[in-house]
The first five atom37 places (N, CA, C, CB, O) and aatype in JSON, in Angstrom:
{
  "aatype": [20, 20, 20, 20, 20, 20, 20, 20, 20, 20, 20, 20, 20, 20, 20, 20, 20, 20, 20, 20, 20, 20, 20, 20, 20, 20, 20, 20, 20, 20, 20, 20, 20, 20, 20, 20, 20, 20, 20, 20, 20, 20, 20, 20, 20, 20, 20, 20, 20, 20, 20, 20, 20, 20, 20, 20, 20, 20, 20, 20, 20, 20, 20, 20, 20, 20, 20, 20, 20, 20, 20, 20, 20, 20, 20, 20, 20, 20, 20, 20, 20, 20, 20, 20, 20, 20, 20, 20, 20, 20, 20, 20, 20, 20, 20, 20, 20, 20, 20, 20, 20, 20, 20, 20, 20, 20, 20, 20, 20, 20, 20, 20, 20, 20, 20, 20, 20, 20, 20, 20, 20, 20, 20, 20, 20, 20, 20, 20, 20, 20, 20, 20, 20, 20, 20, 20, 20],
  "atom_mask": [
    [1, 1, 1, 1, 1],
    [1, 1, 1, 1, 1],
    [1, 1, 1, 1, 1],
    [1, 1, 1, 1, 1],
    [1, 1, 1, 1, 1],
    [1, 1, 1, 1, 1],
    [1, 1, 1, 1, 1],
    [1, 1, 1, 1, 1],
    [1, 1, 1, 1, 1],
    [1, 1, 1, 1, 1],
    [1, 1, 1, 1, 1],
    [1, 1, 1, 1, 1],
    [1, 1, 1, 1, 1],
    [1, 1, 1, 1, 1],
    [1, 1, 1, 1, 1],
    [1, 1, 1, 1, 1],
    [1, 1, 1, 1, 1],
    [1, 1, 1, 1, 1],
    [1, 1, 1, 1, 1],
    [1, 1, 1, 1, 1],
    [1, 1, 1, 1, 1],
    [1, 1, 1, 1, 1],
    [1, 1, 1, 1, 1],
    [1, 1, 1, 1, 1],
    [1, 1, 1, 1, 1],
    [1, 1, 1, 1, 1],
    [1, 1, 1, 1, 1],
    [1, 1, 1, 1, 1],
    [1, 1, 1, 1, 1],
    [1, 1, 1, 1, 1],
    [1, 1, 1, 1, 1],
    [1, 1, 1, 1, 1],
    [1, 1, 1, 1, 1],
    [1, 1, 1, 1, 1],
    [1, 1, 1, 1, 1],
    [1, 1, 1, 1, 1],
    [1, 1, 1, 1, 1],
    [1, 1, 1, 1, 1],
    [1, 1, 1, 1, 1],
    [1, 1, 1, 1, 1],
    [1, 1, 1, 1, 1],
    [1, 1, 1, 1, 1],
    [1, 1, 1, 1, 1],
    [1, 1, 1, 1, 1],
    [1, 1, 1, 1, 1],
    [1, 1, 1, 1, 1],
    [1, 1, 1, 1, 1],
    [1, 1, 1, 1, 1],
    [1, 1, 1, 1, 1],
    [1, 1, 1, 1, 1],
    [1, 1, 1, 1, 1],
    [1, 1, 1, 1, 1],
    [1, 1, 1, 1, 1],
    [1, 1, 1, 1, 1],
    [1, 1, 1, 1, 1],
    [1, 1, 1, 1, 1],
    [1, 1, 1, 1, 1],
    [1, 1, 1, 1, 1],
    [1, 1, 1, 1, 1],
    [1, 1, 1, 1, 1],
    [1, 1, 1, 1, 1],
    [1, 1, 1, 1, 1],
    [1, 1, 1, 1, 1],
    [1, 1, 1, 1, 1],
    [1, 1, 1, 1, 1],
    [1, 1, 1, 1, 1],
    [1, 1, 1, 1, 1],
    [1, 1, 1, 1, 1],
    [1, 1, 1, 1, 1],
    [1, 1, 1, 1, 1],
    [1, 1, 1, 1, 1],
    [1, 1, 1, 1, 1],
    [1, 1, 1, 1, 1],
    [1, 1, 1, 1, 1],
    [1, 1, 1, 1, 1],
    [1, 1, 1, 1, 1],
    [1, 1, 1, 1, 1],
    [1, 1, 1, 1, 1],
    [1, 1, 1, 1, 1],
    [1, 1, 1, 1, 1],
    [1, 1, 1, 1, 1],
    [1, 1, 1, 1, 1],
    [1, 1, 1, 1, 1],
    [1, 1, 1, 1, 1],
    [1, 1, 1, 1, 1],
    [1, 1, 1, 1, 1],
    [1, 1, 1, 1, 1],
    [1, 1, 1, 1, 1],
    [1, 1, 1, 1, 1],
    [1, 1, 1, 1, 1],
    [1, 1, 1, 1, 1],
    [1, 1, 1, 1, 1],
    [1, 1, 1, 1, 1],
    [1, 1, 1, 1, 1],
    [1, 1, 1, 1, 1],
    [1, 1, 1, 1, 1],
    [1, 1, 1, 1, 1],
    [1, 1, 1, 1, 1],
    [1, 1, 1, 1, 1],
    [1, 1, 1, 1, 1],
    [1, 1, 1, 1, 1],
    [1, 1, 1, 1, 1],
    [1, 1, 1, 1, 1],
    [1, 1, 1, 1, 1],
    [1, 1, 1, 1, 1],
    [1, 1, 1, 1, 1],
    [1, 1, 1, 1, 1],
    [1, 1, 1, 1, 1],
    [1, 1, 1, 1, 1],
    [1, 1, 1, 1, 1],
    [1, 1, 1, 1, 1],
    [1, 1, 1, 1, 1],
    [1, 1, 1, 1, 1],
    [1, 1, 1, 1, 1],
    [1, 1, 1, 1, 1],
    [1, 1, 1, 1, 1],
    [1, 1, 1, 1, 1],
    [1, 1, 1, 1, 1],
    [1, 1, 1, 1, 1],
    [1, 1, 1, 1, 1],
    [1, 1, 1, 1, 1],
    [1, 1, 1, 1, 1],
    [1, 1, 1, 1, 1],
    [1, 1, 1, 1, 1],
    [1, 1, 1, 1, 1],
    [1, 1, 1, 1, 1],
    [1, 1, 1, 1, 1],
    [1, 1, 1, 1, 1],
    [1, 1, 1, 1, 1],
    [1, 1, 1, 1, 1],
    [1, 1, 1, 1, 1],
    [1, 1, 1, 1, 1],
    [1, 1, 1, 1, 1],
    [1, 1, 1, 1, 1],
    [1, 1, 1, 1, 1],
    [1, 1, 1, 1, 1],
    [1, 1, 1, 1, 1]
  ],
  "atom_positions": [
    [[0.84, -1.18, 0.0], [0.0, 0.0, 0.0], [0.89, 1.24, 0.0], [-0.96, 0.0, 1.22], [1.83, 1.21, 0.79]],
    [[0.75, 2.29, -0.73], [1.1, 2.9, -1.35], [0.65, 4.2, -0.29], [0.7, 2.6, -2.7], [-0.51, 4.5, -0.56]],
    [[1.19, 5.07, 0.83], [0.89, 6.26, 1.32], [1.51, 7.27, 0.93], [0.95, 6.28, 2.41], [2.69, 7.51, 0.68]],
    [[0.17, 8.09, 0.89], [0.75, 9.74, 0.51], [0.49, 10.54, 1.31], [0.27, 10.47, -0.67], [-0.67, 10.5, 1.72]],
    [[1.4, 11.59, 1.89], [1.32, 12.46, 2.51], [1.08, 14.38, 1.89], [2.42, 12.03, 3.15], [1.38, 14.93, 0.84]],
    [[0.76, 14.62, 2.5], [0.42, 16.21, 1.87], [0.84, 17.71, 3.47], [-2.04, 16.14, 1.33], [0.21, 18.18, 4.43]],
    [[1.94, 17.86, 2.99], [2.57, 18.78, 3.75], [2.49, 20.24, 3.5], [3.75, 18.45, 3.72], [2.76, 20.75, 2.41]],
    [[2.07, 20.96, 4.65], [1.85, 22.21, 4.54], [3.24, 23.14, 4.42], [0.99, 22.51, 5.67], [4.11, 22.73, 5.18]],
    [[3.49, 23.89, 3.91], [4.67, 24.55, 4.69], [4.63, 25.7, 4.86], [5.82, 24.43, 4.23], [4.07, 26.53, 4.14]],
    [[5.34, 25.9, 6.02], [5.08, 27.44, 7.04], [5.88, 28.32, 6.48], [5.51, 27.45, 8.78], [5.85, 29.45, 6.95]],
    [[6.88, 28.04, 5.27], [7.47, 29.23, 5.03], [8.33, 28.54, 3.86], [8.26, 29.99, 6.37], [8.55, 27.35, 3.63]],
    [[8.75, 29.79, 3.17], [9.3, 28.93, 1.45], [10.39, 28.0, 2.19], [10.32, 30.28, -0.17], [10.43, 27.66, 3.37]],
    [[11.44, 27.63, 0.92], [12.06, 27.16, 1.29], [13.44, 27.76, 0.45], [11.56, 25.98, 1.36], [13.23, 28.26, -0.66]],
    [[14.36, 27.72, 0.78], [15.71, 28.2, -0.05], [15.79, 26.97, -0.95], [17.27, 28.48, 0.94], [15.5, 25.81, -0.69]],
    [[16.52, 27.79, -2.67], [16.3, 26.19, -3.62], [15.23, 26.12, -4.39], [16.07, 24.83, -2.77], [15.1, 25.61, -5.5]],
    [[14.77, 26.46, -3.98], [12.81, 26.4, -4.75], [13.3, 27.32, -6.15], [10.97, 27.67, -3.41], [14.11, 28.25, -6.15]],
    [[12.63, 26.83, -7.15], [12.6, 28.09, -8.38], [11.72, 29.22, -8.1], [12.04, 27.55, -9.86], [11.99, 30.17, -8.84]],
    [[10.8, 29.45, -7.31], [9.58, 30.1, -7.16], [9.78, 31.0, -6.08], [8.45, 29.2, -6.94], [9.01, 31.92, -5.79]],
    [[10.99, 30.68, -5.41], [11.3, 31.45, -4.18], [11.8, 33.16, -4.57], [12.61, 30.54, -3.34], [11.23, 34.22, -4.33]],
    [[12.97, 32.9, -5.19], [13.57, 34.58, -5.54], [12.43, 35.37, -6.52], [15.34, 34.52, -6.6], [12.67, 36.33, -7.25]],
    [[11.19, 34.74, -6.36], [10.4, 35.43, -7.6], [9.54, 36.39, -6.28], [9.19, 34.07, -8.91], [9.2, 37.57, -6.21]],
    [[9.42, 35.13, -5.29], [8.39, 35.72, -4.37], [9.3, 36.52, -3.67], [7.5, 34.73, -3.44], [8.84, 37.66, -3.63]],
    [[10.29, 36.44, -3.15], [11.36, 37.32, -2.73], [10.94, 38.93, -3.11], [12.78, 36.81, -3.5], [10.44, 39.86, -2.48]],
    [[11.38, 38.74, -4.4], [11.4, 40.13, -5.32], [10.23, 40.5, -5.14], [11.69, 40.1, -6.89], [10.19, 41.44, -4.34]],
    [[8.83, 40.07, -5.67], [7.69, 40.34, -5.21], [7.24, 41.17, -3.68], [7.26, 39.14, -5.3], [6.47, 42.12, -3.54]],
    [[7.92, 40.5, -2.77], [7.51, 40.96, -1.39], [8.14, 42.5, -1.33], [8.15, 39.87, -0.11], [7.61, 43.56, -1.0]],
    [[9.75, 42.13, -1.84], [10.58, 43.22, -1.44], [9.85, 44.44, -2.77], [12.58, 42.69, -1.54], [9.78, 45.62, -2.4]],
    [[9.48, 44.2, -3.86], [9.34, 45.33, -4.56], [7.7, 45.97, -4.24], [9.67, 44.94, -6.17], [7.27, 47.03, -4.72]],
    [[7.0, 45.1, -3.38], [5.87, 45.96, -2.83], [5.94, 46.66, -1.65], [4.83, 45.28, -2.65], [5.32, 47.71, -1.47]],
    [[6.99, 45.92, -0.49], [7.62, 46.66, 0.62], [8.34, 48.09, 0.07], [8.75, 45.65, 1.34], [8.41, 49.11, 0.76]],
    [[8.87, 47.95, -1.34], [9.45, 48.96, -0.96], [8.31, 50.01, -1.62], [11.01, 49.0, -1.43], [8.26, 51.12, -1.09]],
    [[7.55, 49.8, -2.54], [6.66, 50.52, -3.23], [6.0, 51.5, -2.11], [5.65, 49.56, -4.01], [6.09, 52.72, -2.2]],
    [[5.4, 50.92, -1.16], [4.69, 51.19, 0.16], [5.73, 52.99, 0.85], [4.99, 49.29, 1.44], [5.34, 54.1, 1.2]],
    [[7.05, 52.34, 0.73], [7.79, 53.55, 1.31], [8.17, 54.85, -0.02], [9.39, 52.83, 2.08], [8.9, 55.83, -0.17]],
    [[7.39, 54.24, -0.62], [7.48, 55.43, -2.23], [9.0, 55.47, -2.68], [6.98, 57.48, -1.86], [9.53, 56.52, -3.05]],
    [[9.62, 54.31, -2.63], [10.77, 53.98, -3.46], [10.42, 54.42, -5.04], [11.08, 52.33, -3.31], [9.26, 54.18, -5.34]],
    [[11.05, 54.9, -5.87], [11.5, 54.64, -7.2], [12.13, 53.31, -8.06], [12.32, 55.48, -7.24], [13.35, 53.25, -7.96]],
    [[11.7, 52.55, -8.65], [12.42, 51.57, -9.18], [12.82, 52.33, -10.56], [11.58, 50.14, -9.3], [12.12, 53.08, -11.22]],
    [[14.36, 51.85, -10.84], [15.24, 52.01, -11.75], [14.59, 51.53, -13.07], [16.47, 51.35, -11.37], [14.31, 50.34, -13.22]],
    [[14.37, 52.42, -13.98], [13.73, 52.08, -15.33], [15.25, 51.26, -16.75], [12.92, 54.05, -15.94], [15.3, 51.09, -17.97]],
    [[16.1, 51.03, -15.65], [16.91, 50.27, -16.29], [17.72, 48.94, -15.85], [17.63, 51.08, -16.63], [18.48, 48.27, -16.54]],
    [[17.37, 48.77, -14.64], [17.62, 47.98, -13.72], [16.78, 47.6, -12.54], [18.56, 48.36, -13.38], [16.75, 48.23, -11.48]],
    [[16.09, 46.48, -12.82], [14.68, 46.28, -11.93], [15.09, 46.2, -10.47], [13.78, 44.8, -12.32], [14.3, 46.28, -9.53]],
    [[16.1, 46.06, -10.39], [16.67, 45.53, -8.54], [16.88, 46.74, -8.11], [18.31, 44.51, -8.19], [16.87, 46.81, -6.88]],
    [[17.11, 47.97, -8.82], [17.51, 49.18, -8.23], [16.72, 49.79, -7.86], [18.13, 49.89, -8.79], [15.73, 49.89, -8.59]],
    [[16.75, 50.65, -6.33], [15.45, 51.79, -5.65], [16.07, 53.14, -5.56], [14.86, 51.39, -3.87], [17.23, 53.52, -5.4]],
    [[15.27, 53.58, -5.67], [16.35, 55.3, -4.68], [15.21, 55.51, -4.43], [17.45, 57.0, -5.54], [14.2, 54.9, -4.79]],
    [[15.36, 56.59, -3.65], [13.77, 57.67, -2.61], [15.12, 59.07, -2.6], [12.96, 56.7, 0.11], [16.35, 59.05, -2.51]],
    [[14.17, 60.08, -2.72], [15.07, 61.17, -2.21], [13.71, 62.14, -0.95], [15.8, 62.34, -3.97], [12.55, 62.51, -1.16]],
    [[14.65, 62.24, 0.38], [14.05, 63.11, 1.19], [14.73, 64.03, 2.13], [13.3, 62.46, 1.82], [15.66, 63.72, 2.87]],
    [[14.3, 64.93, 2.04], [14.88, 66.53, 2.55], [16.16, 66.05, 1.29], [15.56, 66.9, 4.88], [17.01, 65.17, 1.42]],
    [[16.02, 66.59, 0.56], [17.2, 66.16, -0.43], [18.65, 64.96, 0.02], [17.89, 67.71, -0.77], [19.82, 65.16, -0.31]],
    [[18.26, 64.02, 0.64], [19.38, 63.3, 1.0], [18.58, 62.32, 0.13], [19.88, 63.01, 2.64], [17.38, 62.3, -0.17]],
    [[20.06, 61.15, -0.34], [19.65, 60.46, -1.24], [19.72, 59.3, -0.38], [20.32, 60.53, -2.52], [20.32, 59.39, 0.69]],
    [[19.12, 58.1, -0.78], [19.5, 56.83, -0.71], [18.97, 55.67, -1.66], [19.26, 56.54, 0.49], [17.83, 55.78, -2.11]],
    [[19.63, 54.75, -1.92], [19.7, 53.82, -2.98], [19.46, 52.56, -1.96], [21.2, 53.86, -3.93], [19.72, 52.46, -0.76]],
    [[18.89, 51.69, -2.84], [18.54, 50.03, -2.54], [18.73, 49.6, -3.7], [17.06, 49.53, -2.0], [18.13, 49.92, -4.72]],
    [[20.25, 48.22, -3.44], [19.68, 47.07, -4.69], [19.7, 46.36, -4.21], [20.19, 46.66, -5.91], [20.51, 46.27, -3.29]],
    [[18.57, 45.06, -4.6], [18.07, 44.13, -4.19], [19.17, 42.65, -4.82], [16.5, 44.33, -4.65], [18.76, 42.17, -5.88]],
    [[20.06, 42.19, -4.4], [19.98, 40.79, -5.82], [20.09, 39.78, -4.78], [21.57, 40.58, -7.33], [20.62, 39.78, -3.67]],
    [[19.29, 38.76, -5.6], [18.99, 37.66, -5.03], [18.48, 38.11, -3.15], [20.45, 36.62, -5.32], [17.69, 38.99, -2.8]],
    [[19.08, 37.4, -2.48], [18.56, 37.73, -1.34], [19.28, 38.54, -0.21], [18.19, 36.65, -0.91], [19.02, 38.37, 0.98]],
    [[20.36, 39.61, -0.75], [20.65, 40.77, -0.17], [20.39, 41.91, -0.72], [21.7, 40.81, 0.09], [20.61, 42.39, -1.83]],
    [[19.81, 42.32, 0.38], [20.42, 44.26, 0.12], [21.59, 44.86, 0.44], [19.68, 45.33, 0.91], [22.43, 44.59, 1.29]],
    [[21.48, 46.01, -0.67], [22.6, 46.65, -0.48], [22.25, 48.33, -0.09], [23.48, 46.39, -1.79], [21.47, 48.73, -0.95]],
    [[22.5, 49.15, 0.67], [22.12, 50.52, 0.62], [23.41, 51.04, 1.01], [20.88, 50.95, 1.53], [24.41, 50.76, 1.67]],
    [[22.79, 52.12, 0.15], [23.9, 53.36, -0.16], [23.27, 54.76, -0.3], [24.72, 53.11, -1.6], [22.11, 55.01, -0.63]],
    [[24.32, 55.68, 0.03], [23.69, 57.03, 0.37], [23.92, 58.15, 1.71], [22.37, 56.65, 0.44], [25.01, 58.35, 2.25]],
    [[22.73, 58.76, 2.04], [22.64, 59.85, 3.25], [22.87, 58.19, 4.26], [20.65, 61.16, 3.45], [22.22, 57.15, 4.14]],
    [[24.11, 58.52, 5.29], [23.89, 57.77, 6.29], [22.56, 57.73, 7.14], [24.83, 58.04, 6.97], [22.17, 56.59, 7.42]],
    [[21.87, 58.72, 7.55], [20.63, 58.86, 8.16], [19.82, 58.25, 7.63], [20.19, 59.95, 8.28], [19.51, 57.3, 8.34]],
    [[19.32, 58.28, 6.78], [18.45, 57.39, 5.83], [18.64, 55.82, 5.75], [18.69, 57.89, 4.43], [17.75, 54.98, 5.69]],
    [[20.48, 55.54, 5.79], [20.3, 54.3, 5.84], [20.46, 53.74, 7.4], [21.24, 53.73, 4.87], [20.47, 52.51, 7.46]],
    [[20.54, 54.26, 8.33], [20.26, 53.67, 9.82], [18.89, 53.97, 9.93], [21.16, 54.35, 11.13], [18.35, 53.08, 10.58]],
    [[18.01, 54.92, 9.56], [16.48, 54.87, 9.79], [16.17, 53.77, 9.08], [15.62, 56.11, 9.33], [15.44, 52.98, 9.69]],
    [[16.52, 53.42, 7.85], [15.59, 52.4, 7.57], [15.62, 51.1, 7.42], [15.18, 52.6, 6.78], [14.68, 50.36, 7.13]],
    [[17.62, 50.62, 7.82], [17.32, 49.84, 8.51], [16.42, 49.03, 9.47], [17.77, 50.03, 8.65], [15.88, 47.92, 9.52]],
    [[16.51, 49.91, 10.07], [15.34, 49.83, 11.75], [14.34, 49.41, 11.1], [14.78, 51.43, 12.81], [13.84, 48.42, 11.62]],
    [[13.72, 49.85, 9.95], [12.37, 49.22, 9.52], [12.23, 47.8, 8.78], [11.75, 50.18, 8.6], [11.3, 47.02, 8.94]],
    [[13.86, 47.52, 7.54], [13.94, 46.43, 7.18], [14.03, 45.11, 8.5], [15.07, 46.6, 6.27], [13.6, 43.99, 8.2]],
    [[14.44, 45.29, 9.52], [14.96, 44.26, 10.91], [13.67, 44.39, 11.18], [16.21, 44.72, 12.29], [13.15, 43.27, 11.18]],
    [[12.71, 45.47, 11.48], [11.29, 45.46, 12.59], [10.62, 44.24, 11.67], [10.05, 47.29, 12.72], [10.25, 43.19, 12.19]],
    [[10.52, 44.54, 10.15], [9.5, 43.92, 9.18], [10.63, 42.37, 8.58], [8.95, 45.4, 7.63], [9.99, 41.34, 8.77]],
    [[11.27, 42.24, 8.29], [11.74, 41.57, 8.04], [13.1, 39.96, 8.95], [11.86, 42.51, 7.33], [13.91, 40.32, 9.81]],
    [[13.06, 38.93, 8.67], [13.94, 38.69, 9.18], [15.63, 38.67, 8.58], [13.44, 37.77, 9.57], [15.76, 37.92, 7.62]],
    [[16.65, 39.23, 8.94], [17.89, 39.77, 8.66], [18.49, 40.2, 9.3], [18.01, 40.4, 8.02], [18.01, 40.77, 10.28]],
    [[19.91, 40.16, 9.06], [21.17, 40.48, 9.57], [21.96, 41.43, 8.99], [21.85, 39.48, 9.63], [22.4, 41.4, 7.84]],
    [[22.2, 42.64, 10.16], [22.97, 43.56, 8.87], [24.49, 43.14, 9.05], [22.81, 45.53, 9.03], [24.98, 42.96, 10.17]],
    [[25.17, 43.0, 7.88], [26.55, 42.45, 7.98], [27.29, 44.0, 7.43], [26.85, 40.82, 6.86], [28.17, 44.1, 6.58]],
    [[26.75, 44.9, 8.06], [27.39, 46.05, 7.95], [28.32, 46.66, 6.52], [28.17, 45.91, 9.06], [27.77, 46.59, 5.42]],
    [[29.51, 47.16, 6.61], [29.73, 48.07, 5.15], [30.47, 46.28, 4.28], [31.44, 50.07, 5.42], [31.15, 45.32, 4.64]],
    [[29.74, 46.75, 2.95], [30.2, 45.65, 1.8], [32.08, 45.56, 1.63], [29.41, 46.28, 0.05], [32.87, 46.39, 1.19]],
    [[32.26, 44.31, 2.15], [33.84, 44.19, 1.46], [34.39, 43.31, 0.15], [34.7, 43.62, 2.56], [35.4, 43.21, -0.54]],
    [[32.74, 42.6, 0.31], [32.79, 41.69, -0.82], [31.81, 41.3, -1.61], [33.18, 40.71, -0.49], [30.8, 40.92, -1.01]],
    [[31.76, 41.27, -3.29], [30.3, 41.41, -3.68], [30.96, 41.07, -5.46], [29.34, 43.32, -3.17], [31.85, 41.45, -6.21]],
    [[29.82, 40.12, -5.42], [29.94, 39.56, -6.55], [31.14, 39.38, -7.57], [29.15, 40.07, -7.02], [31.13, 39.55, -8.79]],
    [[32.34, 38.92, -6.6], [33.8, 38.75, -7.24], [34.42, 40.3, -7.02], [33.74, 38.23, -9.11], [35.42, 40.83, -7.49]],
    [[33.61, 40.69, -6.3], [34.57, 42.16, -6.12], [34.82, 42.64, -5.09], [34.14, 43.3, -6.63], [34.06, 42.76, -4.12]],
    [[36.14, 43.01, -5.22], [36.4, 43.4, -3.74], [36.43, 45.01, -3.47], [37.87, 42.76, -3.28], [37.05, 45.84, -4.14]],
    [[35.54, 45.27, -2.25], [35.29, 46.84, -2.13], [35.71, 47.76, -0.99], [33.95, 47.03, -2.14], [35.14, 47.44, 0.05]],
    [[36.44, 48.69, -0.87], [36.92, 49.51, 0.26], [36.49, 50.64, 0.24], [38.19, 49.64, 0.38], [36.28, 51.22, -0.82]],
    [[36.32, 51.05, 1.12], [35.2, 52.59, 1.28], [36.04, 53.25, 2.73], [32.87, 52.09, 1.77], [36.2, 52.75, 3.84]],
    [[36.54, 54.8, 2.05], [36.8, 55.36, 2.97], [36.04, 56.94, 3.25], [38.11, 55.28, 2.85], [35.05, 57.52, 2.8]],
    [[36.43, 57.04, 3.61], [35.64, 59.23, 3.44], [36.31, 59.65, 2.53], [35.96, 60.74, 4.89], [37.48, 59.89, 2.22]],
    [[34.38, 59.69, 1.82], [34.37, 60.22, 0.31], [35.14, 59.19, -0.85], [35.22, 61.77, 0.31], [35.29, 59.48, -2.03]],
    [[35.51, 58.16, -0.32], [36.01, 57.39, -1.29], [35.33, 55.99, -1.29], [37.47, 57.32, -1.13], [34.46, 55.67, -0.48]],
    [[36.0, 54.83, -2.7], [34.98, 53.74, -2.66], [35.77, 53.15, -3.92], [33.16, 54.17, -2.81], [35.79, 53.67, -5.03]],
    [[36.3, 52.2, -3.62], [37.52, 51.68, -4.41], [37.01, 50.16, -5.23], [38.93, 51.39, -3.16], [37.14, 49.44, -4.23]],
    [[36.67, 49.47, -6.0], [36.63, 48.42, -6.27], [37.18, 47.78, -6.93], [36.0, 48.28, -6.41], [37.11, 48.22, -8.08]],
    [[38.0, 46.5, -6.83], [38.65, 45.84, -7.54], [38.31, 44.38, -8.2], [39.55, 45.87, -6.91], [37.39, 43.87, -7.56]],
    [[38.63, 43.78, -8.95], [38.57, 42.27, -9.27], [40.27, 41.26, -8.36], [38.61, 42.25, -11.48], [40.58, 40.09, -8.11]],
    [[40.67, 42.18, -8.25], [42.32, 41.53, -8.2], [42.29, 40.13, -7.61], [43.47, 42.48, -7.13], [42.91, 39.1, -7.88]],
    [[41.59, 40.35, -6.92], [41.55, 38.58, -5.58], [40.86, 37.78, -6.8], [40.03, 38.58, -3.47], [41.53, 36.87, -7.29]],
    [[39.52, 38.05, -7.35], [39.22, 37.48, -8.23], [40.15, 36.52, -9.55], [38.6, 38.38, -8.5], [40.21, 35.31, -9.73]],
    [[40.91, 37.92, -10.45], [41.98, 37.79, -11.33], [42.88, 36.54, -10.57], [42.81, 39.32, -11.55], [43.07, 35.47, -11.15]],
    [[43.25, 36.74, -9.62], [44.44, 35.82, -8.41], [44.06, 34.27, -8.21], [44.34, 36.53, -6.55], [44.9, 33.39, -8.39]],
    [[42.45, 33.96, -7.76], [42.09, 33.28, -7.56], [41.54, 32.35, -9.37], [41.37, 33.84, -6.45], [41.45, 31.12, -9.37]],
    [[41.27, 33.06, -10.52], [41.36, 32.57, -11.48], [43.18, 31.93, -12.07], [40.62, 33.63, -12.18], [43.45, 30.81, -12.51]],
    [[43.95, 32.9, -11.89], [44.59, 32.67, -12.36], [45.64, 30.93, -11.7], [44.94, 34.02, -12.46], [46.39, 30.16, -12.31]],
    [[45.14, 30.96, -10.17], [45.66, 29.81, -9.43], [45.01, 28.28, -10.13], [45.18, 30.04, -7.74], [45.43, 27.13, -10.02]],
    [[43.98, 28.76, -10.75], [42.79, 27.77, -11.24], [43.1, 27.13, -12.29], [41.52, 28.38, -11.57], [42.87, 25.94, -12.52]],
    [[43.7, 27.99, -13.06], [44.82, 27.45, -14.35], [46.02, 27.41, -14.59], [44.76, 27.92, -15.31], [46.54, 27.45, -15.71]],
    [[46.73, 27.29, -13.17], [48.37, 26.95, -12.58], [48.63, 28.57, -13.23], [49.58, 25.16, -13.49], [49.39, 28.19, -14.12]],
    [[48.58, 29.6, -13.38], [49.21, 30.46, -14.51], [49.75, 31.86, -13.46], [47.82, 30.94, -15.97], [50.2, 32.92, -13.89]],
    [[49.57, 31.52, -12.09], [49.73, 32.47, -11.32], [51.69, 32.69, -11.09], [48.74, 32.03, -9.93], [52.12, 33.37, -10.16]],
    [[52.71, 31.94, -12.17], [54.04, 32.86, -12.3], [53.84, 33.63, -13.91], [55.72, 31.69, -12.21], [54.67, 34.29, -14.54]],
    [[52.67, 33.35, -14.24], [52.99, 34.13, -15.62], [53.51, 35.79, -15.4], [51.44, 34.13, -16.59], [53.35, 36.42, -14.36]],
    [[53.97, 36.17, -16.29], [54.05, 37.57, -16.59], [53.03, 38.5, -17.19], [54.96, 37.66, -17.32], [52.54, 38.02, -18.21]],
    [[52.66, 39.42, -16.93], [51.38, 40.43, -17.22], [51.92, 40.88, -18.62], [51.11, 41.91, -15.97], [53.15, 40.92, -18.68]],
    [[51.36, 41.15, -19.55], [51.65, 41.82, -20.44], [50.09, 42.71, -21.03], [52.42, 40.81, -21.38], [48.94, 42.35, -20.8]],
    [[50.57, 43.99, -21.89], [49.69, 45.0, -21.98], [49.1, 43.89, -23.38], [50.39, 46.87, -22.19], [49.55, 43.12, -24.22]],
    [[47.64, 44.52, -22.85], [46.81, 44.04, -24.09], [47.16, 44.77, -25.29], [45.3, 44.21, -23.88], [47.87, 45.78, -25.32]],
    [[46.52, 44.09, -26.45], [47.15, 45.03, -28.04], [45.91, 45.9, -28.19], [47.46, 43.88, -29.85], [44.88, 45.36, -27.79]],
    [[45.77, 47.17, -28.71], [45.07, 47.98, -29.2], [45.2, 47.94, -30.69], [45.3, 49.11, -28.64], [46.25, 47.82, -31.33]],
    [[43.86, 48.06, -31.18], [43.39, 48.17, -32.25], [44.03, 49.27, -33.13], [42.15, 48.28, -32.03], [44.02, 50.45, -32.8]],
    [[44.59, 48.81, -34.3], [45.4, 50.09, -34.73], [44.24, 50.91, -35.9], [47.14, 49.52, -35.59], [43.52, 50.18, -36.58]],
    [[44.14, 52.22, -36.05], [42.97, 52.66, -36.84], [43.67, 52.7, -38.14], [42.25, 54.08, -36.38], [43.06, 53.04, -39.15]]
  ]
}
């Protein structure tokens, strides 16, 4: 005999194809609600501007990123943690193969660890660098 069971579940699951859809969904009506702007060239991107301070949200996959008026982004923190469950892992050092340093007024990004870590991948890390060729007109 042959039993089937039928399971409810209390909450998605990570893995699912259907998950980062509902993700995006939740997060792009949460943010709609706070009169975000979405980027007419990049769907993950938000800004809001108030008392003229700016701040930015991009969404990918299942982090945010904000940038901008510091005030803006500790206020609304407080609201992503009240409404949401998350962890802020504070300023970005690492993001999508890139490595990022931020000082006052500055904001540096590199691939290099990336380049380093490719190049170990194909033994090629004693090669010598040489300048790429330009196109002669």
């Amino acid at each position: 005999m042959t039993r089937r069971h039928v399971y409810r579940l209390k909450r998605s699951l990570y893995g699912l194809k259907q998950v980062p859809q509902a993700w995006y969904s939740q997060i792009n009506t949460y943010l709609s609600g706070f009169v975000f702007t979405k980027s007419e060239e990049e769907a993950n991107i938000y800004h809001i501007v108030l008392d003229d301070k700016l701040l930015i949200l991009v969404s990918y996959v299942y982090d945010l990123i904000l940038t901008g008026d510091e005030n803006l982004i500790y206020s609304f923190k407080k609201y992503l943690v009240r409404d949401f469950e998350m962890k802020d892992m504070g300023l970005m050092h690492y993001f999508l193969e890139m490595e990022v340093w931020q000082g006052d007024g500055e904001l540096f990004v590199s691939q290099g660890k990336y380049a380093s870590e490719i190049l170990q991948i194909f033994h090629m890390e004693s090669y010598k660098p040489m300048e790429a060729p330009l196109g002669k007109n």
